[in-house]
N, C-alpha and C positions, 0 to 999 in steps of 0.2 A: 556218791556221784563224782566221776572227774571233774578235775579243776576245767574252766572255760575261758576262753579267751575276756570274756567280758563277764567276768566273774569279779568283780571288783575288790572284794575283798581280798583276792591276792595280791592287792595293789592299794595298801594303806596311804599313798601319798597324797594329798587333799590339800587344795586350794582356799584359804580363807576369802569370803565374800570384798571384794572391792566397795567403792563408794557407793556406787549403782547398786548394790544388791542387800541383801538381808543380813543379819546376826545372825551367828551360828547358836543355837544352841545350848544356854551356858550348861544346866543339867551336865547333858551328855558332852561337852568339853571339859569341863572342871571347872570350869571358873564362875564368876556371877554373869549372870546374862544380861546384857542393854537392854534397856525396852525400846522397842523403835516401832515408828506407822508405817504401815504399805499403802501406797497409792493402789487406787483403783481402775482396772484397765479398761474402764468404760471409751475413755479417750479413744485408745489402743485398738478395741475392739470394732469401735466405729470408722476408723479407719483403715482395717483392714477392708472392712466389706465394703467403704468406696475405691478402694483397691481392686475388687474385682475384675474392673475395667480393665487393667493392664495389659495390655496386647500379647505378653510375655513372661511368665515367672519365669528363674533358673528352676533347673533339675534337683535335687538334692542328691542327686550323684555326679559324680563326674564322667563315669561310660553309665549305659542302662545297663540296669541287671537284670530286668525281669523278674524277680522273688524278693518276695514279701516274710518278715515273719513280725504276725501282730504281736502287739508286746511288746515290741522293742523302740524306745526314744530315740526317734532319728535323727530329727532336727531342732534347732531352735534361733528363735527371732528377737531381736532385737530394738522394741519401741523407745526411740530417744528422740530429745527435743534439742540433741547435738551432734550430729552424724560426726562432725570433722572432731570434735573434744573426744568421741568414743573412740575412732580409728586410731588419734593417738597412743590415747590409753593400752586400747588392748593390743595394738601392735607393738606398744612398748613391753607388755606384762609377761605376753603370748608368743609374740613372733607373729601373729596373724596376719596374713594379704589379707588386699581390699579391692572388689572391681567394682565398679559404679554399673548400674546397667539401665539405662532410661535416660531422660535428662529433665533437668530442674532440681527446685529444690528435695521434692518426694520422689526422688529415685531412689532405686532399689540398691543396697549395697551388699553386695555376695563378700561373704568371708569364707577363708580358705586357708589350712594348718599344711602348712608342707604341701601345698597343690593341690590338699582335699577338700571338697568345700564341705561346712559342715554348720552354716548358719546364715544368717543375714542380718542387714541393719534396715527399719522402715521410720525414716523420720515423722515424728509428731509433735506440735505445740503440747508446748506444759501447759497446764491447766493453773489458770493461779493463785489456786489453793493445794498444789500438788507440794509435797517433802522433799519428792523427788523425783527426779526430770527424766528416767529410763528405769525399762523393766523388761526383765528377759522370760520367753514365754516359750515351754517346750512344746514339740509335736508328736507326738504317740503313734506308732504306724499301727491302725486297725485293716480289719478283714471289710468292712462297711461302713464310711461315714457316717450314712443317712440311720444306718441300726444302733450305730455309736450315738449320736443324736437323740432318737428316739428311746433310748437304754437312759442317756442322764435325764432326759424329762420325767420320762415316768419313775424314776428313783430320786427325785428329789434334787436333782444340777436342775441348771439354766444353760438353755446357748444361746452364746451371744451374738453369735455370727453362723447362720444358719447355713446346711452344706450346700456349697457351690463349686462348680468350678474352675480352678485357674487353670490358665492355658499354660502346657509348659511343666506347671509343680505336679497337677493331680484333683483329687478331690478334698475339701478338707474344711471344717468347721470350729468353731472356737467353742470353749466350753467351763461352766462353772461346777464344781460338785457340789455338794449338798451344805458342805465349810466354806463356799465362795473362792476354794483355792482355782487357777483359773490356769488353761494349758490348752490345746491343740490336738486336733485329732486330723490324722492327714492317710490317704491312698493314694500311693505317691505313682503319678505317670510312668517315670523311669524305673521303678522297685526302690527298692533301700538301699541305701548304703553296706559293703560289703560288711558282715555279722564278724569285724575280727576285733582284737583286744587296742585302744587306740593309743599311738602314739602321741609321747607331751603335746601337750595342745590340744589335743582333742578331748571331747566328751567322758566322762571314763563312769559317773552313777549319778540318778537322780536319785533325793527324799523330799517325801511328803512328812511335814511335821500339820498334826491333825490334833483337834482334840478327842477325836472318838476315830481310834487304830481301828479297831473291828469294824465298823460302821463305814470307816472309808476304804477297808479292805475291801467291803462287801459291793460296795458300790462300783471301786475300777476292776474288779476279777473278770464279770464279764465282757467289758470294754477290749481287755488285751490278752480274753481267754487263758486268766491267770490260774495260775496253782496259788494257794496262799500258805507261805510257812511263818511258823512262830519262832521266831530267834531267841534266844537268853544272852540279854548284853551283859551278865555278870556283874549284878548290881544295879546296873543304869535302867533305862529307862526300858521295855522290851520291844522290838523290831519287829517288824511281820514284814515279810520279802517277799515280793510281786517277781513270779516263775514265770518265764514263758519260751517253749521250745526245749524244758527241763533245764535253765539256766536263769539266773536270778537278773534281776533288770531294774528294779527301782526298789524301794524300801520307806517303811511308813513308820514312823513315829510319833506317839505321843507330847505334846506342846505340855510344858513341866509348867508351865505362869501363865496366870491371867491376864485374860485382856490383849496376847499374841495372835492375831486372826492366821487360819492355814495359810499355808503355801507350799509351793514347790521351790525346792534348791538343787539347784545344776551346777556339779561336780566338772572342776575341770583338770584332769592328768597334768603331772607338773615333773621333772627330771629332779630335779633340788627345791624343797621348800623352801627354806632360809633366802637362798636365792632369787626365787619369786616375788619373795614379800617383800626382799629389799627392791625389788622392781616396781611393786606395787608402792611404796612410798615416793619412790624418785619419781613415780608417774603422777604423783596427787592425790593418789588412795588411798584406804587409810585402813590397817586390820583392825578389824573389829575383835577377834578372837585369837590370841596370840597361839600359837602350836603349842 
């Protein structure tokens, strides 16, 4: 198969997780892995769906496209319990713009890499038994919401924000898998974002670390009308690659230690590592998993 623009494996440079997000890993980094808790987006998900009201979502494009290809991670969102501590952050990290769109404190904040938008911030109270105060939540482009919905109930997900919807984004629903990893399923008004390779900043691979690869392969294949391949990591742990459009799009791994609940990790393109992670300390963050 030719190389593709969003083929990521052409493109080894990877971002360690900031404070906000998860351990990499250790396994497949080399080194010993942290144990650490994931908050629960019960929070997150209940205020999405009093969100519905919004008069307005943005677009996840910046012109409409018109075309769709399911399978591919579009977007993602941003539930913090500190809009102004996050903007700094990641426009220290990233270079990220920020536009505010609504007013008060639950307005909506569009992020944008070089003019592209390609996420948002939705502020929420912490919970005060939470670890920790944001968590970032991808969005899946499907061919159906409502098919997508009714595929993870009857395979063993939950959703938790049932499809509805927004004026503005699309159609789009929240969703658990069967390991309670938890992500978004969106039919986006405008189309998707244009299918090219992204520049630093942006999006570049999602992984699901799962403890049952085959069983959660089986379960998002027809969600994003996947092909599923088996990879050999040469030792490590083995991959199965979520295909879609005959071009790889996310990747699922097996969780090496107990007692790690799934999830999803969102890959972000970076020019210089070193560089980065010095940004990511100046900013307050901390790597968890050194390169």
């Amino acid at each position: 198969m030719d190389s593709h623009p969003l083929d990521c494996k052409q493109a080894p440079l990877r971002m360690s997780r900031s404070r906000w997000g998860d351990s990499l890993p250790g396994e497949r980094a080399g080194v010993r892995h942290p144990i650490v808790r994931l908050v629960c987006l019960v929070g997150a998900l209940v205020l999405l769906a009093a969100c519905a009201s919004t008069p307005q979502w943005p677009g996840v494009t910046a012109q409409p496209t018109g075309e769709t290809t399911p399978g591919r991670w579009v977007w993602a969102e941003l539930f913090t319990a500190d809009v102004a501590a996050a903007r700094a952050f990641y426009g220290q990290v990233f270079g990220w713009g920020f536009r505010t769109v609504g007013d008060g404190p639950d307005a909506y904040t569009l992020i944008d890499n070089r003019g592209t938008p390609i996420a948002g911030m939705i502020h929420r109270a912490a919970d005060a038994d939470a670890t920790r105060s944001a968590r970032w939540l991808g969005l899946l482009s499907v061919a159906s919401v409502d098919a997508a919905a009714e595929h993870a109930r009857q395979a063993g997900g939950t959703v938790g924000v049932a499809p509805r919807q927004l004026p503005g984004r699309g159609r789009v629903a929240l969703i658990a898998d069967p390991e309670g990893a938890r992500f978004g399923v969106l039919r986006s008004q405008t189309g998707d974002p244009p299918d090219v390779f992204p520049p630093p900043g942006g999006w570049l691979w999602r992984e699901l670390w799962a403890r049952d690869g085959a069983a959660m392969a089986a379960f998002y294949a027809p969600l994003g009308g996947y092909d599923v391949r088996l990879v050999d990591a040469g030792g490590g742990p083995a991959e199965r690659r979520l295909l879609a459009g005959g071009y790889p799009r996310a990747g699922i791994l097996e969780l090496q230690f107990e007692g790690l609940p799934s999830a999803w990790l969102h890959y972000v393109r970076v020019a210089n590592l070193e560089d980065t992670l010095e940004r990511v300390r100046r900013a307050g963050g901390t790597v968890l998993v050194a390169p």
